[in-house]
Jmol script that loads the backbone (N, CA, C; Angstrom):
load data "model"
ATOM      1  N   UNK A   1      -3.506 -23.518  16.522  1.00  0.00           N
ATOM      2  CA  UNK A   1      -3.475 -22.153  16.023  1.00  0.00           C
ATOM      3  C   UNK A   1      -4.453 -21.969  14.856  1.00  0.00           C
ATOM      4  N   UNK A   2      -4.408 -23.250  14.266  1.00  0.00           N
ATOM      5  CA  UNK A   2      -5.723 -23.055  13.107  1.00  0.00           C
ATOM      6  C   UNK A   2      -6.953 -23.165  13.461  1.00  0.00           C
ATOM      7  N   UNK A   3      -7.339 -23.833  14.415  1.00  0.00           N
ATOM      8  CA  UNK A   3      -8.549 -23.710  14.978  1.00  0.00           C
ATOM      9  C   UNK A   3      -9.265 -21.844  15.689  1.00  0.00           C
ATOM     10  N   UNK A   4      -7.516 -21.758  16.080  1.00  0.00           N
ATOM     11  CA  UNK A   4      -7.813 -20.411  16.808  1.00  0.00           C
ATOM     12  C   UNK A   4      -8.271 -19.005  15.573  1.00  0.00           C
ATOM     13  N   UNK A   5      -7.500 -19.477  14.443  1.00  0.00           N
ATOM     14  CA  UNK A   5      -7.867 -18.626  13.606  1.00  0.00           C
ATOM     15  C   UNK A   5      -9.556 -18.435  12.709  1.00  0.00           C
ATOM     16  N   UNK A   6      -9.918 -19.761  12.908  1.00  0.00           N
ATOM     17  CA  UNK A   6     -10.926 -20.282  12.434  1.00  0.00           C
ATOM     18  C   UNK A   6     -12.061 -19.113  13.249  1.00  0.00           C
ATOM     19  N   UNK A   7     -11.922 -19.745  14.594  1.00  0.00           N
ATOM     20  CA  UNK A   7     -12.998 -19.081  15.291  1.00  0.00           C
ATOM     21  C   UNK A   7     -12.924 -18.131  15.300  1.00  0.00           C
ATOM     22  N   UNK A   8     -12.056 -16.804  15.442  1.00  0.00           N
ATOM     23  CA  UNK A   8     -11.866 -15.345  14.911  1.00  0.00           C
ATOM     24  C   UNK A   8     -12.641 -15.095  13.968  1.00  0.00           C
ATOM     25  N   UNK A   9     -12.167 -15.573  12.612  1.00  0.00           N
ATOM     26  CA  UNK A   9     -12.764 -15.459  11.118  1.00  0.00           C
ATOM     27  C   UNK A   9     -14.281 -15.431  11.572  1.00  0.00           C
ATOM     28  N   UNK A  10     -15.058 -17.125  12.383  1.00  0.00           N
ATOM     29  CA  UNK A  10     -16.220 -16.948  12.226  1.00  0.00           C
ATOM     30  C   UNK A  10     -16.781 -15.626  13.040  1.00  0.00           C
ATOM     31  N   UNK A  11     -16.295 -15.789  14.516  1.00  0.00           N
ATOM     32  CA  UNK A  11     -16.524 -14.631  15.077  1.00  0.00           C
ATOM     33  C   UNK A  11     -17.017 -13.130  14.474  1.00  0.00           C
ATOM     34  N   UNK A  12     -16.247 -13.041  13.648  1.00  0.00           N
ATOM     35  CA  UNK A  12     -16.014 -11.662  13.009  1.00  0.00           C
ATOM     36  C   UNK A  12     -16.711 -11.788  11.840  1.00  0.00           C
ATOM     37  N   UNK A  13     -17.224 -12.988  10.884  1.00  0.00           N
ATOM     38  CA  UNK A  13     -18.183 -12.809  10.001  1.00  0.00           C
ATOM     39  C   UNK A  13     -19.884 -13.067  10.673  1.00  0.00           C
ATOM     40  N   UNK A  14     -20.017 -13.771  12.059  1.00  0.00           N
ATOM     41  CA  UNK A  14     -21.214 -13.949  12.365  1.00  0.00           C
ATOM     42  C   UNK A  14     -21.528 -11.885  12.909  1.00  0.00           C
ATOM     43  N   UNK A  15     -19.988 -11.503  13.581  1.00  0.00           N
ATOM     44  CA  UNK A  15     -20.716  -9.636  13.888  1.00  0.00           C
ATOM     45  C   UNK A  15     -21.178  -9.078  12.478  1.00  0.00           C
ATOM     46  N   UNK A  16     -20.514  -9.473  11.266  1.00  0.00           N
ATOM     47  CA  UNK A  16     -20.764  -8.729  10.726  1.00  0.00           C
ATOM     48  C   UNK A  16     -21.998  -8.773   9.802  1.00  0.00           C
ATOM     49  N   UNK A  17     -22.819  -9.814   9.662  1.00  0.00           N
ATOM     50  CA  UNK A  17     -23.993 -10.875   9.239  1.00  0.00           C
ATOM     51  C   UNK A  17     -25.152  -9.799  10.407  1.00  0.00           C
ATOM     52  N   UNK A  18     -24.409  -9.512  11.394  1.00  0.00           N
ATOM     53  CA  UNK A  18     -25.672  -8.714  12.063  1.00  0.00           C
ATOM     54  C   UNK A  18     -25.593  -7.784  11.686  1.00  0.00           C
ATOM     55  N   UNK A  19     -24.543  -6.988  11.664  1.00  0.00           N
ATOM     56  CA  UNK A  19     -24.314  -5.270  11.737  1.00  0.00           C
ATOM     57  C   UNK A  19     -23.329  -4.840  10.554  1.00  0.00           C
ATOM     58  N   UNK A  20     -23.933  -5.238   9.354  1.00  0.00           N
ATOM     59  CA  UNK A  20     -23.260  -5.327   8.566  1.00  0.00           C
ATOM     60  C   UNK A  20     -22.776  -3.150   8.196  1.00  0.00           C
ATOM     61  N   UNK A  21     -23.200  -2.479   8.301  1.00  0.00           N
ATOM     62  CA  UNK A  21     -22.914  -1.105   8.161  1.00  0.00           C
ATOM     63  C   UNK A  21     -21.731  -0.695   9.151  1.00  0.00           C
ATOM     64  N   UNK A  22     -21.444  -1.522  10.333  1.00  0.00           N
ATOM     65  CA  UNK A  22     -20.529  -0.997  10.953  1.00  0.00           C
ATOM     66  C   UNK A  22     -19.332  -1.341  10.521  1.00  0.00           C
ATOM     67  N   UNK A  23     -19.204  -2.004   9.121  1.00  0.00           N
ATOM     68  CA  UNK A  23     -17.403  -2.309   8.637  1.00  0.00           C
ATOM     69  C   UNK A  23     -17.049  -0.630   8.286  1.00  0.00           C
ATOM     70  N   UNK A  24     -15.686  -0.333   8.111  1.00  0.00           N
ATOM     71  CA  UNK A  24     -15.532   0.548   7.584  1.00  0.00           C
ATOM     72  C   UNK A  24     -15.350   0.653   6.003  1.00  0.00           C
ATOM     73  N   UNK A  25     -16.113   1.992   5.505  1.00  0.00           N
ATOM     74  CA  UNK A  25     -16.065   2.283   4.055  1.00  0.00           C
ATOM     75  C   UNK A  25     -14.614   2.400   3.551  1.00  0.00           C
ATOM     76  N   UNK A  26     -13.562   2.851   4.148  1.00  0.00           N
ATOM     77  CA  UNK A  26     -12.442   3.442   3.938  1.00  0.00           C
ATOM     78  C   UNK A  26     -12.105   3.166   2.778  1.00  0.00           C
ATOM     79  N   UNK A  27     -12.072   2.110   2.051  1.00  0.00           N
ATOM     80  CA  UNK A  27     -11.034   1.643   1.002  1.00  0.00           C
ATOM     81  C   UNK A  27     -12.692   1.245  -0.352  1.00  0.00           C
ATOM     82  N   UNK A  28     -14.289   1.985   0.212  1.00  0.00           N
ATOM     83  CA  UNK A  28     -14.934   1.821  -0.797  1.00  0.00           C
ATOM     84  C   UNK A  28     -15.438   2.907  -1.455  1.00  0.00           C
ATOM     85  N   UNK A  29     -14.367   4.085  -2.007  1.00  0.00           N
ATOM     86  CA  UNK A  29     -14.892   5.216  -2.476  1.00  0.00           C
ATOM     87  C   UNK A  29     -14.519   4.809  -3.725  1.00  0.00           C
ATOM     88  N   UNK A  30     -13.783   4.083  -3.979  1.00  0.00           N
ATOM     89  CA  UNK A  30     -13.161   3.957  -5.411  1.00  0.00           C
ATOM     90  C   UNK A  30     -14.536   3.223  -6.613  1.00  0.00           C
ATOM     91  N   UNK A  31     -14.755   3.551  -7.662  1.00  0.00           N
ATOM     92  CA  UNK A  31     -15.542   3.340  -8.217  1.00  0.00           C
ATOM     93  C   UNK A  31     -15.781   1.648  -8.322  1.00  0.00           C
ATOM     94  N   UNK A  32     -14.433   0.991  -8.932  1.00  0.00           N
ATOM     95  CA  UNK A  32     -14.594  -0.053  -9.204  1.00  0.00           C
ATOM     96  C   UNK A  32     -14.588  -1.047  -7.728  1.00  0.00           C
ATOM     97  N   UNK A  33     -14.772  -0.041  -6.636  1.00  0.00           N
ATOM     98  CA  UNK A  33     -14.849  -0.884  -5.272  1.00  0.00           C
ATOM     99  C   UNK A  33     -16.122  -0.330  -4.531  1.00  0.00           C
ATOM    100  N   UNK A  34     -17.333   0.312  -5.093  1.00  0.00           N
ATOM    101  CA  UNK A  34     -17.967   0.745  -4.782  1.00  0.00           C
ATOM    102  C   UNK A  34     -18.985  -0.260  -3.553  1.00  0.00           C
ATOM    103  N   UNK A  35     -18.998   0.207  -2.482  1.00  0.00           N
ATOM    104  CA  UNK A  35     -19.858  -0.538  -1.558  1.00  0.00           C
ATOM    105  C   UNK A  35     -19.049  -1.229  -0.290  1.00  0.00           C
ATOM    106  N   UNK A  36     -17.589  -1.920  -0.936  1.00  0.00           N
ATOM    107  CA  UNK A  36     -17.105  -2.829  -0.209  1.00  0.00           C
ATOM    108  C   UNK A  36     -16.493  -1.724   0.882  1.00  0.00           C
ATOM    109  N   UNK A  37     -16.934  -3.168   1.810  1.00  0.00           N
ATOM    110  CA  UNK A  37     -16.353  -2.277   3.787  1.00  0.00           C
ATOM    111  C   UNK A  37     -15.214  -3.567   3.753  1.00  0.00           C
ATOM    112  N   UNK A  38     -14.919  -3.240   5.325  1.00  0.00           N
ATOM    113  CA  UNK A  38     -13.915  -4.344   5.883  1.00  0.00           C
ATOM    114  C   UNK A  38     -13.891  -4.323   7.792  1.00  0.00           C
ATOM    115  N   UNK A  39     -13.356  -5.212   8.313  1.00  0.00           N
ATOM    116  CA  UNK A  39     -13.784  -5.139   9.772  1.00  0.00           C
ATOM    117  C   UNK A  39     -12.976  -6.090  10.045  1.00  0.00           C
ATOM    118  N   UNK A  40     -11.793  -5.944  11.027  1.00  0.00           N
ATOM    119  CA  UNK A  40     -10.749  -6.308  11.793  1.00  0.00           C
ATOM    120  C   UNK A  40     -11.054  -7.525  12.418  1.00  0.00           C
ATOM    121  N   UNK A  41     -10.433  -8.700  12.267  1.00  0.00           N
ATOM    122  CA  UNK A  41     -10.592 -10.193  13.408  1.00  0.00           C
ATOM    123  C   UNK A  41     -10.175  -9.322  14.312  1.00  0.00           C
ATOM    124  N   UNK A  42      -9.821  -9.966  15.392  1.00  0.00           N
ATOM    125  CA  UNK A  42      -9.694  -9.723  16.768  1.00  0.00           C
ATOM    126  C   UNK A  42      -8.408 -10.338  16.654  1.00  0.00           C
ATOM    127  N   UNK A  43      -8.126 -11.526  16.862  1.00  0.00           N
ATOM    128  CA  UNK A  43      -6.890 -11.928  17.855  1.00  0.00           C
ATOM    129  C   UNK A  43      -5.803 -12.014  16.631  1.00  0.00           C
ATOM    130  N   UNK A  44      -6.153 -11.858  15.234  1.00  0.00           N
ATOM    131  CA  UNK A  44      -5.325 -11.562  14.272  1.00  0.00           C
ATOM    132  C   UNK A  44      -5.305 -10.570  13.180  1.00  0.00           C
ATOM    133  N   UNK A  45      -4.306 -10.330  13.005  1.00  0.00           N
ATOM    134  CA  UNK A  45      -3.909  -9.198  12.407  1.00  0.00           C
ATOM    135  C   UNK A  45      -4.567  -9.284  10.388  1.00  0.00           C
ATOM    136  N   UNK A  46      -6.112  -9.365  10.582  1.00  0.00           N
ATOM    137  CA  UNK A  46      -6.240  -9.665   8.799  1.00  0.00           C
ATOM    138  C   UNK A  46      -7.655  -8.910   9.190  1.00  0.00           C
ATOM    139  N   UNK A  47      -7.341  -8.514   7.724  1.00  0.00           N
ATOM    140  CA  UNK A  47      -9.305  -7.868   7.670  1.00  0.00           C
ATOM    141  C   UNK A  47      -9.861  -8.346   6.649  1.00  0.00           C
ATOM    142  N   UNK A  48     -11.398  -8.689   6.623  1.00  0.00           N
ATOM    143  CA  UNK A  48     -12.489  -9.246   6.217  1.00  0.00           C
ATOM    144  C   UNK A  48     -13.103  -7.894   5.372  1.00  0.00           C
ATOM    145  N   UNK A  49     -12.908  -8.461   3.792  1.00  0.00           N
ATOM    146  CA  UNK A  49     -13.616  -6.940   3.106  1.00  0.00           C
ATOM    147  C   UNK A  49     -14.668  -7.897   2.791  1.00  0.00           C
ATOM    148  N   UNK A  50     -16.019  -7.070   2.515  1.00  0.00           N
ATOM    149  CA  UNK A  50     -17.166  -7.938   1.879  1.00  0.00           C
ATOM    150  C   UNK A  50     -17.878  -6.378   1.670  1.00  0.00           C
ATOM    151  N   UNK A  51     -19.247  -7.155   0.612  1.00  0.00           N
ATOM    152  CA  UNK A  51     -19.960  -6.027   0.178  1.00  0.00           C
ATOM    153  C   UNK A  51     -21.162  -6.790   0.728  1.00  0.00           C
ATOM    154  N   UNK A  52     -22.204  -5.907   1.246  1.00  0.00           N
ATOM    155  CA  UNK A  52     -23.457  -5.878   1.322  1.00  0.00           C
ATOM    156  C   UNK A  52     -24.285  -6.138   0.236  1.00  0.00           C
ATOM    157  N   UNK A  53     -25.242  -7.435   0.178  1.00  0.00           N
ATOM    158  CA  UNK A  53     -26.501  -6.929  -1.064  1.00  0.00           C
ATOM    159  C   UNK A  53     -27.668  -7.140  -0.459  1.00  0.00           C
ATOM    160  N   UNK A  54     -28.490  -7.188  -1.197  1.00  0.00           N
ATOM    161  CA  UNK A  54     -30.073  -6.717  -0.424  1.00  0.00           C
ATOM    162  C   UNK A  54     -30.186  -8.426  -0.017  1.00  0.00           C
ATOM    163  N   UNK A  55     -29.877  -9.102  -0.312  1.00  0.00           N
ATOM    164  CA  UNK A  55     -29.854 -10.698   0.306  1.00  0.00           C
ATOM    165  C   UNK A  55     -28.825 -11.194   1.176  1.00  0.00           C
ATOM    166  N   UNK A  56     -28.083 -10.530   1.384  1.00  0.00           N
ATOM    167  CA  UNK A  56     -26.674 -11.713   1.492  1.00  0.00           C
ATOM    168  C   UNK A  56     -25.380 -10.903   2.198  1.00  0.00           C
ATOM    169  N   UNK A  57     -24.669 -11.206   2.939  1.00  0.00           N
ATOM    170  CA  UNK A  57     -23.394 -10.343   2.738  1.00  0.00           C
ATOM    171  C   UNK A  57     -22.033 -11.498   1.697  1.00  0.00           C
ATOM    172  N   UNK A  58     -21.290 -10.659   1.056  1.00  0.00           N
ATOM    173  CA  UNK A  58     -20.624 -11.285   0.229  1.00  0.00           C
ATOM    174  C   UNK A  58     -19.107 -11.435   0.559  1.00  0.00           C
ATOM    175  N   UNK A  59     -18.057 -12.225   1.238  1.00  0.00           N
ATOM    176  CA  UNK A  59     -16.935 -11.901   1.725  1.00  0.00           C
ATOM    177  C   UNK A  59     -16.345 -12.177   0.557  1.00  0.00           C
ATOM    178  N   UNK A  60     -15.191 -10.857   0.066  1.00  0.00           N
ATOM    179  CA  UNK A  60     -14.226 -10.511  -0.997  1.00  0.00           C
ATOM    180  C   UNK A  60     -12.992 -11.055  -0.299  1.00  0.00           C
ATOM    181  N   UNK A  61     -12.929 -10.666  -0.334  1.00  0.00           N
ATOM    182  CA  UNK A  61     -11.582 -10.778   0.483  1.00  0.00           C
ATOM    183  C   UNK A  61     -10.976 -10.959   2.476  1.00  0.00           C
ATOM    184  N   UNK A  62      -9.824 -11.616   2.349  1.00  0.00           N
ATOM    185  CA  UNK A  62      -9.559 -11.651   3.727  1.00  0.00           C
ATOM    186  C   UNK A  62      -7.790 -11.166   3.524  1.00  0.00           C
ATOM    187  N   UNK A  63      -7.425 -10.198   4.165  1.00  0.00           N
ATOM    188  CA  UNK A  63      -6.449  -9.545   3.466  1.00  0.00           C
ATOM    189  C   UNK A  63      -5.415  -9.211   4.957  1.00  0.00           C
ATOM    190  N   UNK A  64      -4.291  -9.280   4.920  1.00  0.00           N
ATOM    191  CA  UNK A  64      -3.104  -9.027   6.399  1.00  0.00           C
ATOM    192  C   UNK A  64      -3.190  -7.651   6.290  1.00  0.00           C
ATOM    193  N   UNK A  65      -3.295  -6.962   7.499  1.00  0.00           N
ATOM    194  CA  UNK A  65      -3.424  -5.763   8.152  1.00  0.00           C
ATOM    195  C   UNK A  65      -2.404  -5.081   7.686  1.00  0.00           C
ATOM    196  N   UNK A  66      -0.908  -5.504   7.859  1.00  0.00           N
ATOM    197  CA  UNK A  66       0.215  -5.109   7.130  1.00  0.00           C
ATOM    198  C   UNK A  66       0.796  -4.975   5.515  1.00  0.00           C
ATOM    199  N   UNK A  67      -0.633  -6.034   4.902  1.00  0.00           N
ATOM    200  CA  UNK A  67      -0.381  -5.457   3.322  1.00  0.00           C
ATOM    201  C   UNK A  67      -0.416  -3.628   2.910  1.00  0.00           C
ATOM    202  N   UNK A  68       0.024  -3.744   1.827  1.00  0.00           N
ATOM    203  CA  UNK A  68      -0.291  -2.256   1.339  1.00  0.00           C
ATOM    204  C   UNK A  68      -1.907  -2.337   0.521  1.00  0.00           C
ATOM    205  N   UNK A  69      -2.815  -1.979   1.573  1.00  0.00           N
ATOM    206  CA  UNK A  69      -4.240  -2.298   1.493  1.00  0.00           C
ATOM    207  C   UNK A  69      -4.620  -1.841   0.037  1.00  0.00           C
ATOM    208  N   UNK A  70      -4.218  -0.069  -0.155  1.00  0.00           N
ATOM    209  CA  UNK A  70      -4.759   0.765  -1.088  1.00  0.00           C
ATOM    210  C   UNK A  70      -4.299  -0.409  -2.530  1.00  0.00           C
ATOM    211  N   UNK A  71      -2.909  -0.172  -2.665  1.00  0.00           N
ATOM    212  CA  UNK A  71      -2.123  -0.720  -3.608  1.00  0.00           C
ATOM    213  C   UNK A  71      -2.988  -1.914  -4.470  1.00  0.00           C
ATOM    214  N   UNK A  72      -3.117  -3.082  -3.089  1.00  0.00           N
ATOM    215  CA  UNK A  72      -3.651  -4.444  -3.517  1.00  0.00           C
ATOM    216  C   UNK A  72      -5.122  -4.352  -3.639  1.00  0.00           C
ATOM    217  N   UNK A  73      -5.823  -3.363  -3.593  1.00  0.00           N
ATOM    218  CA  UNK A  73      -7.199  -3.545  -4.057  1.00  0.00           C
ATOM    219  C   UNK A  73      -7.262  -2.563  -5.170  1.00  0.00           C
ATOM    220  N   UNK A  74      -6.799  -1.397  -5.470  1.00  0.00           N
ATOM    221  CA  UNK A  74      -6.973  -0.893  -6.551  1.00  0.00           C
ATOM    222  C   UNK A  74      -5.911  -1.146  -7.391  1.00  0.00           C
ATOM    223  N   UNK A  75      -5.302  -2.446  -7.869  1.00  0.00           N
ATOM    224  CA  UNK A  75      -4.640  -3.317  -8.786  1.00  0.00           C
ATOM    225  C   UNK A  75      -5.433  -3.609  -9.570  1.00  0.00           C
ATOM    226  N   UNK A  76      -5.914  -3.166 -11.128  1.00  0.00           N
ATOM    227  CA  UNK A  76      -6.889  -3.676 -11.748  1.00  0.00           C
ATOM    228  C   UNK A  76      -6.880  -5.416 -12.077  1.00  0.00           C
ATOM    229  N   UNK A  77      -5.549  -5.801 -11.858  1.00  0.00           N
ATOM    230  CA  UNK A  77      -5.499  -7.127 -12.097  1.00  0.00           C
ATOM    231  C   UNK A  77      -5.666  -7.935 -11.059  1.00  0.00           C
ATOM    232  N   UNK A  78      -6.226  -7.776  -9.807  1.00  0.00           N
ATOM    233  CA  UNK A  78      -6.185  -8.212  -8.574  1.00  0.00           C
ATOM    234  C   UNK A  78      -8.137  -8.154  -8.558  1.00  0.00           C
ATOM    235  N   UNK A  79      -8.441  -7.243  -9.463  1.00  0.00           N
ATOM    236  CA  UNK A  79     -10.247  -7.594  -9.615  1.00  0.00           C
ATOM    237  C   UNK A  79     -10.648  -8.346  -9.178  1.00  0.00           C
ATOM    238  N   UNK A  80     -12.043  -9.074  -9.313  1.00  0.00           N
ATOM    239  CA  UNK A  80     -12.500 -10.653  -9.346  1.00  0.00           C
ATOM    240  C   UNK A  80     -13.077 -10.147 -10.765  1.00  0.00           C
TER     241      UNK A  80
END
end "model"
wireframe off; spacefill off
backbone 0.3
color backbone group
């Protein structure tokens, strides 16, 4: 099962290394989250937030579909 999760994760960070604009903005209007997207594994229920930079994509977070998304990212103490 850990293997299975593994390959998801990569799966879903090698789509997004290509097409990095197709995560959704949803949760990056907030100032102090400005930029960061996120984009669904497949066979599990977690999403992959990362921000785009002119070099690199940056993965923030990997977060369960069922958290309270808004809550746990605009927690100022939950920052990096």
């Amino acid at each position: 099962m850990a293997m299975d999760f593994l390959h998801d994760f990569e799966s879903a960070v090698a789509f997004i290394s290509q097409f990095p604009a197709t995560g959704s903005p949803k949760y990056g209007y907030e100032p102090s989250l400005a930029g960061i997207r996120f984009w669904p594994m497949k066979k599990f229920p977690f999403l992959i937030f990362y921000i785009e930079t002119e070099h690199q994509i940056d993965i923030w977070r990997v977060m369960h579909g069922n958290m309270d998304i808004a809550a746990e990212l605009y927690d100022p103490d939950s920052l990096p």
